[in-house]
N, C-alpha and C positions, 0 to 999 in steps of 0.2 A: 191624430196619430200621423207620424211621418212619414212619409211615401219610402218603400226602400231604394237603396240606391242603385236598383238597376232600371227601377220603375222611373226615377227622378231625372236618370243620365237621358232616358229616351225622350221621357217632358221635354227637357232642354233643346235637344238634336232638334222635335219637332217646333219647338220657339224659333231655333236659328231658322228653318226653312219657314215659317210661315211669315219671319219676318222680312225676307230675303222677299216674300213673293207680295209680300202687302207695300213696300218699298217699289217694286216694279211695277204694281198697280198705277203710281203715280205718271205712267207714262215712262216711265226709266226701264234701259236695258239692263239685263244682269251684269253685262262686263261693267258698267259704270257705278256697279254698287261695292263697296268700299269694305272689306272685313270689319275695320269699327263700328261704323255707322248698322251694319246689319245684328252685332254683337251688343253695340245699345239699343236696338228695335229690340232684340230677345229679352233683354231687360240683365246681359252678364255683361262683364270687363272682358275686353277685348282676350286677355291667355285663356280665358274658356274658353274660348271658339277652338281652341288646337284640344281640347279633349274630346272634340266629336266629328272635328273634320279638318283633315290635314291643312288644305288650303282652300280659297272661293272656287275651283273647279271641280272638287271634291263635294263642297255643298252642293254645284250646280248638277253634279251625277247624279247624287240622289235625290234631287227637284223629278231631273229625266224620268228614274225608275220611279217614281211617286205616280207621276201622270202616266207613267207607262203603266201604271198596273189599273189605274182608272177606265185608259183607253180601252184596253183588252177585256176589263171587265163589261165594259159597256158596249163592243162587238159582240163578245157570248148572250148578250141580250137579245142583240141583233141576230144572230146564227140563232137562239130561240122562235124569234120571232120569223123567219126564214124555213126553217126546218119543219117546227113544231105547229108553225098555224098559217105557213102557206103564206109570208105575208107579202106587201106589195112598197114598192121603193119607195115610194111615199110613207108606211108605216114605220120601214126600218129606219128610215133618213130624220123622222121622226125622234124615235129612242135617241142615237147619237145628239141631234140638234140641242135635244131636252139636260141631255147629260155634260154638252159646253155650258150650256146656260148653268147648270147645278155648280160645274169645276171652274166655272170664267177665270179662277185666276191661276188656275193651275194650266188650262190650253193656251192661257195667254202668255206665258212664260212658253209654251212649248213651238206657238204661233211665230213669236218673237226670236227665237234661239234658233231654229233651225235653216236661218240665214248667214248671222249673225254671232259674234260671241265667241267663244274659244274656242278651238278645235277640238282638244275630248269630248265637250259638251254636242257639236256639229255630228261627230263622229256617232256618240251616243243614240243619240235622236236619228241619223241615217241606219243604226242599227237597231234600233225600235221598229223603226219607219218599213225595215223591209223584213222584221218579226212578224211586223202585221200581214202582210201583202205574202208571206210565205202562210200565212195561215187562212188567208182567204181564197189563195189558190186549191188548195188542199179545200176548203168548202163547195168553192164553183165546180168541183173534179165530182165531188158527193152528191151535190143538186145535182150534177148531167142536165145543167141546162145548155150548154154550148158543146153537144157530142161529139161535133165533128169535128172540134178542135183539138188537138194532140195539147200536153204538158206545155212545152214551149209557148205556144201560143195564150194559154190559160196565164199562165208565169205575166203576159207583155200586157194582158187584159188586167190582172190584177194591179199590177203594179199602176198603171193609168189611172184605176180607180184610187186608191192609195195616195198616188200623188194629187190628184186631185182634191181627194179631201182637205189634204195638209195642206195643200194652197191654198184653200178656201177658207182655213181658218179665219184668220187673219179678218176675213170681213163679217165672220160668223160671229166676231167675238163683238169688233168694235160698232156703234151706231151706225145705223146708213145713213147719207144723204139726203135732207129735206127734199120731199117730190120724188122720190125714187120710185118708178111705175112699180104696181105690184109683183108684175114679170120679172124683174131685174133685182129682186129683194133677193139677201146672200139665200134664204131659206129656196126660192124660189129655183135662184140659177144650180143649186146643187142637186136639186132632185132633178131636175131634166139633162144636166152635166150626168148625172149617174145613169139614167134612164135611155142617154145617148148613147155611152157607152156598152150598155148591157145588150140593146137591142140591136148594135153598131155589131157585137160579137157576135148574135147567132147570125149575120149575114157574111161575117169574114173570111177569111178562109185559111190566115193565119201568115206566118212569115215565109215570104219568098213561093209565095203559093198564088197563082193568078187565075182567072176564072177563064176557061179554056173559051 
């Protein structure tokens, strides 16, 4: 029995993007992948690609909101595992780690692009990027683990962490270097990067604030 066609249109949209991202796997950025060439990955002639996405920056928006709704899904894990059973940066750094390994090719698209590549797409991922870190603020404020810090301050701490992650992707995703001490493995330097930072706050004392 035939799929209907609104069931069929969405197969396709998902072909162009998973072909989009199996084409970058090879080491290729998205600006260098070529409407046609992604239109024969999906297995259509090139005029289909204009029935599901205006132009390759349109594809590459909803690449963004794809792994954007991964990421977040796999922070509410973390905010479980936080909330719900007390957990420890180690555990949570955990969940995330587990969840690139799951999406590799979807953070690596996101690893990759948030340098590089067109500016909606830049644009996009900077406004994901501080979706996240406005919603981790709003957690660190719920835990009251850093009291004595005012909004502003919580705001400069999150964001650090934030960035941080996303910088780290990039080695989270790709192999390490032969002999790389166990200290200096990407797994290793992010939980004591995050573990810096957390403990770095409750000794702070926030912006423009000095210790008398």
């Amino acid at each position: 029995m035939p799929l209907p066609r609104t069931a069929q249109k969405q197969q396709t949209r998902q072909a162009l993007m998973d072909a989009a991202r199996e084409l970058m796997d090879s080491n290729r950025g998205f600006g260098s992948l070529s409407l046609r060439e992604v239109a024969r990955r999906a297995g259509i002639v090139p005029t289909g690609f204009y029935r599901h996405f205006a132009d390759m920056d349109e594809l590459g928006l909803a690449l963004v909101a794809e792994v954007g709704e991964t990421f977040r899904d796999t922070l509410r894990r973390v905010r479980h595992n936080e909330f719900e059973q007390n957990g420890l940066i180690e555990a949570s750094t955990r969940i995330f780690l587990d969840a690139v390994a799951i999406n590799r090719v979807q953070f690596l698209f996101l690893a990759r692009e948030q340098y590089g590549g067109s500016l909606p797409i830049r644009q996009a991922i900077a406004t994901l990027r501080q979706c996240i870190t406005d919603d981790l603020c709003a957690d660190l404020q719920l835990m009251n683990r850093m009291p004595h810090l005012d909004v502003p301050a919580i705001e400069v701490v999150s964001d650090l962490v934030v960035k941080t992650v996303f910088a780290t992707l990039p080695e989270l995703i790709d192999p390490p270097p032969a002999g790389l001490p166990a200290h200096l493995s990407p797994e290793a330097k992010i939980t004591q990067q995050l573990r810096f930072i957390m403990v770095g706050g409750r000794h702070w004392l926030g912006p423009g604030r000095a210790k008398p």
